[in-house]
N, CA, C and O atoms as CSV, one atom per row, in Angstrom:
chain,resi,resn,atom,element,x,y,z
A,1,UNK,N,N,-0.051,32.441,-39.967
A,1,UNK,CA,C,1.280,32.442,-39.389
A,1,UNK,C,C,1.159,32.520,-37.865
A,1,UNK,O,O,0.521,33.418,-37.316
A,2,UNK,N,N,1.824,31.498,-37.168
A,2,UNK,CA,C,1.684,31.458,-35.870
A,2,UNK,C,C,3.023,32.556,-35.553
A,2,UNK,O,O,4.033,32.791,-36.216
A,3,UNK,N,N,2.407,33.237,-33.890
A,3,UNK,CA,C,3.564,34.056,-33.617
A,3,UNK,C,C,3.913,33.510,-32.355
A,3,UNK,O,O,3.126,33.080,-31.512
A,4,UNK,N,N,5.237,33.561,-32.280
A,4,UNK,CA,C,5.677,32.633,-31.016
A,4,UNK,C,C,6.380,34.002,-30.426
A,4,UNK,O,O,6.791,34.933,-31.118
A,5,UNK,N,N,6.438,33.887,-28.574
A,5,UNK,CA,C,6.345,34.245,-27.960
A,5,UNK,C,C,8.060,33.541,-26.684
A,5,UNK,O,O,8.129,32.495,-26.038
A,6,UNK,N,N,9.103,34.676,-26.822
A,6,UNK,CA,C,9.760,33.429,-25.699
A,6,UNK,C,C,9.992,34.514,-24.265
A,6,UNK,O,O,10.211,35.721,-24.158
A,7,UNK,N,N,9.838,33.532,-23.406
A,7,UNK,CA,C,9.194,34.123,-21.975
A,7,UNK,C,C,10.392,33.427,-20.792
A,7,UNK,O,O,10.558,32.300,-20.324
A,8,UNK,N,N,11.062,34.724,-20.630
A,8,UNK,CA,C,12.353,34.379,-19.867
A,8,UNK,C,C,11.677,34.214,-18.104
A,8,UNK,O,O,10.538,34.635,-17.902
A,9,UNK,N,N,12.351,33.687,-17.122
A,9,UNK,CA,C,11.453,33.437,-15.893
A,9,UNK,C,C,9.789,33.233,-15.564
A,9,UNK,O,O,8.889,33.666,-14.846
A,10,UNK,N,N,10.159,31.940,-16.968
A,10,UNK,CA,C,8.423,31.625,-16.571
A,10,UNK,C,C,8.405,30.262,-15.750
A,10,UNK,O,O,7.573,29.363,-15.868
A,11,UNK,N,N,9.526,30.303,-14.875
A,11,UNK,CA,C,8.712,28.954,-14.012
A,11,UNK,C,C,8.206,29.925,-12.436
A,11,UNK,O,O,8.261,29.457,-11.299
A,12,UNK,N,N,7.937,30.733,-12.647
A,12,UNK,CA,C,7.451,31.486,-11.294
A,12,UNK,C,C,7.117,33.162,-11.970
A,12,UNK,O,O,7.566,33.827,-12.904
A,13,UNK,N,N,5.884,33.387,-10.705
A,13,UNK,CA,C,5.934,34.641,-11.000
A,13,UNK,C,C,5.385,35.402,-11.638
A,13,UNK,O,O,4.354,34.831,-11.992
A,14,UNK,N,N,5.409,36.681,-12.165
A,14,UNK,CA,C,5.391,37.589,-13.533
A,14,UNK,C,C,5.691,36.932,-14.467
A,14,UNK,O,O,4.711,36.721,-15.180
A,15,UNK,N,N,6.919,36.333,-14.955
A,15,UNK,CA,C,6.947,35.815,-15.898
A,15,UNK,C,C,6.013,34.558,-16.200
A,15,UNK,O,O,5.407,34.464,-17.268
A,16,UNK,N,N,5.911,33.287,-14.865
A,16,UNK,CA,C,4.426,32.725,-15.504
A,16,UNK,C,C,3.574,33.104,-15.973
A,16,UNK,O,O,3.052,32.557,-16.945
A,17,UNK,N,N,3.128,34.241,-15.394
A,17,UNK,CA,C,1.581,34.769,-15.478
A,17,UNK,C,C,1.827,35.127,-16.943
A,17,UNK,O,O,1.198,34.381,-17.693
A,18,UNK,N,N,2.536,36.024,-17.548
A,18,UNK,CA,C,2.467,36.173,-18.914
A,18,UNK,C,C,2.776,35.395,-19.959
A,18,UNK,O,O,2.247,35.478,-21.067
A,19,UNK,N,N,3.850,34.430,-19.558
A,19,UNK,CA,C,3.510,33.152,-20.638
A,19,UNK,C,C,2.086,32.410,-20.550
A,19,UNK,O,O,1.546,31.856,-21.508
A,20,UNK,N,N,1.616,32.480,-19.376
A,20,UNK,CA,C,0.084,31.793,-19.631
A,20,UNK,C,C,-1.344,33.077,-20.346
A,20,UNK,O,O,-2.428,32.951,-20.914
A,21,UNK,N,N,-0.454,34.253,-19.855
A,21,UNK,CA,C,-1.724,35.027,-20.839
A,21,UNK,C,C,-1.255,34.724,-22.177
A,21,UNK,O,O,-2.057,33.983,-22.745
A,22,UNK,N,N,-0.335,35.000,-22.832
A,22,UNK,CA,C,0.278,35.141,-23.427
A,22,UNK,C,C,-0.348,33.717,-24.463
A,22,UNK,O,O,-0.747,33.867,-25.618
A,23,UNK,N,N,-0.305,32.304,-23.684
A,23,UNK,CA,C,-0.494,30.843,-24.461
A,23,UNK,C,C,-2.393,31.288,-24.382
A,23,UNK,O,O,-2.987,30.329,-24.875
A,24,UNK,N,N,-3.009,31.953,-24.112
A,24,UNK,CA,C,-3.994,31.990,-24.150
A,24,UNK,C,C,-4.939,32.997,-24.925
A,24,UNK,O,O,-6.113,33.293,-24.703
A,25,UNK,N,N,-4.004,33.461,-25.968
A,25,UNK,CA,C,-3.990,34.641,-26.635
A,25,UNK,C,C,-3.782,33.773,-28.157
A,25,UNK,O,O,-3.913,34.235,-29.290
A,26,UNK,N,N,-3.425,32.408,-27.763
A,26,UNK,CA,C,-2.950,31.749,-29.069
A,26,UNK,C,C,-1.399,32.007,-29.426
A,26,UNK,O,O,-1.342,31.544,-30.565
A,27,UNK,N,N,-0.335,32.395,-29.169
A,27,UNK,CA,C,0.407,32.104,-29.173
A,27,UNK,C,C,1.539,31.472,-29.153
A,27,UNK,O,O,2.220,32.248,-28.483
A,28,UNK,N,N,2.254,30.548,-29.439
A,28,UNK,CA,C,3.189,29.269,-28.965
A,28,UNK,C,C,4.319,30.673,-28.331
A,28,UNK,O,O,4.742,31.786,-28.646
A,29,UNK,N,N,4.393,29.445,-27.045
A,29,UNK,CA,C,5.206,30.265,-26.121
A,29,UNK,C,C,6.612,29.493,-25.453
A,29,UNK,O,O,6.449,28.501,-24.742
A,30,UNK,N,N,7.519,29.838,-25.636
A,30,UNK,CA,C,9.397,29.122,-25.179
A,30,UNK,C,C,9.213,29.813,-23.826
A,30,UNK,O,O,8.962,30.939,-23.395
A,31,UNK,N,N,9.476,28.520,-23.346
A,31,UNK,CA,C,9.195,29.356,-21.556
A,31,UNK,C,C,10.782,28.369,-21.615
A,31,UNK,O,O,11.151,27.249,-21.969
A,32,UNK,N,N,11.520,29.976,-20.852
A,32,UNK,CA,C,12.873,29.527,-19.860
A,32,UNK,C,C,12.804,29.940,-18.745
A,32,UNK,O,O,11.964,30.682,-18.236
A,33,UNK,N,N,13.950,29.334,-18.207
A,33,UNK,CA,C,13.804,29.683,-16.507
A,33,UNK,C,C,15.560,29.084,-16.068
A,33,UNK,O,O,16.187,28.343,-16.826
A,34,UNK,N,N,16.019,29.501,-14.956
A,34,UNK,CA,C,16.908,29.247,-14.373
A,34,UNK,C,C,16.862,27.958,-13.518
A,34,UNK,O,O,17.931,27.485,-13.132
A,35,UNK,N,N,15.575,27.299,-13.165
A,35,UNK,CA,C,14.581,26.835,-12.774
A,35,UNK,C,C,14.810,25.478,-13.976
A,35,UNK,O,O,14.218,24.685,-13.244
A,36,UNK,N,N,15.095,24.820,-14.900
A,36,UNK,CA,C,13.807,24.182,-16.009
A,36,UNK,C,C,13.044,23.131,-15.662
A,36,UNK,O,O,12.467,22.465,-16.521
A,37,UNK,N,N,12.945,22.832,-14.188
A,37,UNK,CA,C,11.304,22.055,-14.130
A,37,UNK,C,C,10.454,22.872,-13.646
A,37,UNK,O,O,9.331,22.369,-13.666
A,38,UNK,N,N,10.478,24.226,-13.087
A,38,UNK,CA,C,9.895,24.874,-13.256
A,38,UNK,C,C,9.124,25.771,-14.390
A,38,UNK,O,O,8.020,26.314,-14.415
A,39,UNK,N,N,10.263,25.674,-15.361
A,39,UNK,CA,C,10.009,26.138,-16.562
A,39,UNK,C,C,8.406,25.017,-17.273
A,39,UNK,O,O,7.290,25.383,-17.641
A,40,UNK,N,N,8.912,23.916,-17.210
A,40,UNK,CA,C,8.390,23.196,-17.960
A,40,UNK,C,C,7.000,22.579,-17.091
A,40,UNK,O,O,6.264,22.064,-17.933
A,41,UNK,N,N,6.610,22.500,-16.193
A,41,UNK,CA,C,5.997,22.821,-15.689
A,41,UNK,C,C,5.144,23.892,-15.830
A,41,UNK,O,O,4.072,23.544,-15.336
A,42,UNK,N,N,5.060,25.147,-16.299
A,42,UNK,CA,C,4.685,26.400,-16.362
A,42,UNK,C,C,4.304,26.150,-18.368
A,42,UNK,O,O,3.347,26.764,-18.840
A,43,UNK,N,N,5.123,25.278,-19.239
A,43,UNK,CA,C,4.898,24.986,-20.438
A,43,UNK,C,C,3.436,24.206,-20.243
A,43,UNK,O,O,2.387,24.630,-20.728
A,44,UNK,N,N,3.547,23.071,-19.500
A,44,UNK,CA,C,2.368,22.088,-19.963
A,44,UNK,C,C,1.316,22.354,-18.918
A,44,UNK,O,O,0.240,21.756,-18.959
C-alpha cells in the first residue's frame, strides 16, 4: 500500500524541502501551492 503524502506550500521553501524528503522516502506526494507552477515544478 502506497502512502501518499499532500504538501501544502511546496513550490518554495519548507514546504519544498519536505515534499522532496518526503518523495524520497517513497511516498507519492500532492504538492499545492498558491504558486501552481511553482507547485509543479517542485512535483517533477
Amino acid at each position: 500500500m502506497t502512502s501518499i503524502a499532500v504538501v501544502t506550500g511546496a513550490g518554495r521553501g519548507l514546504g519544498r524541502l519536505i515534499a522532496e524528503r518526503l518523495a524520497a522516502r517513497g511516498l507519492a506526494v500532492l504538492c499545492t501551492d498558491i504558486d501552481g507552477d511553482a507547485a509543479a515544478a517542485t512535483a517533477t
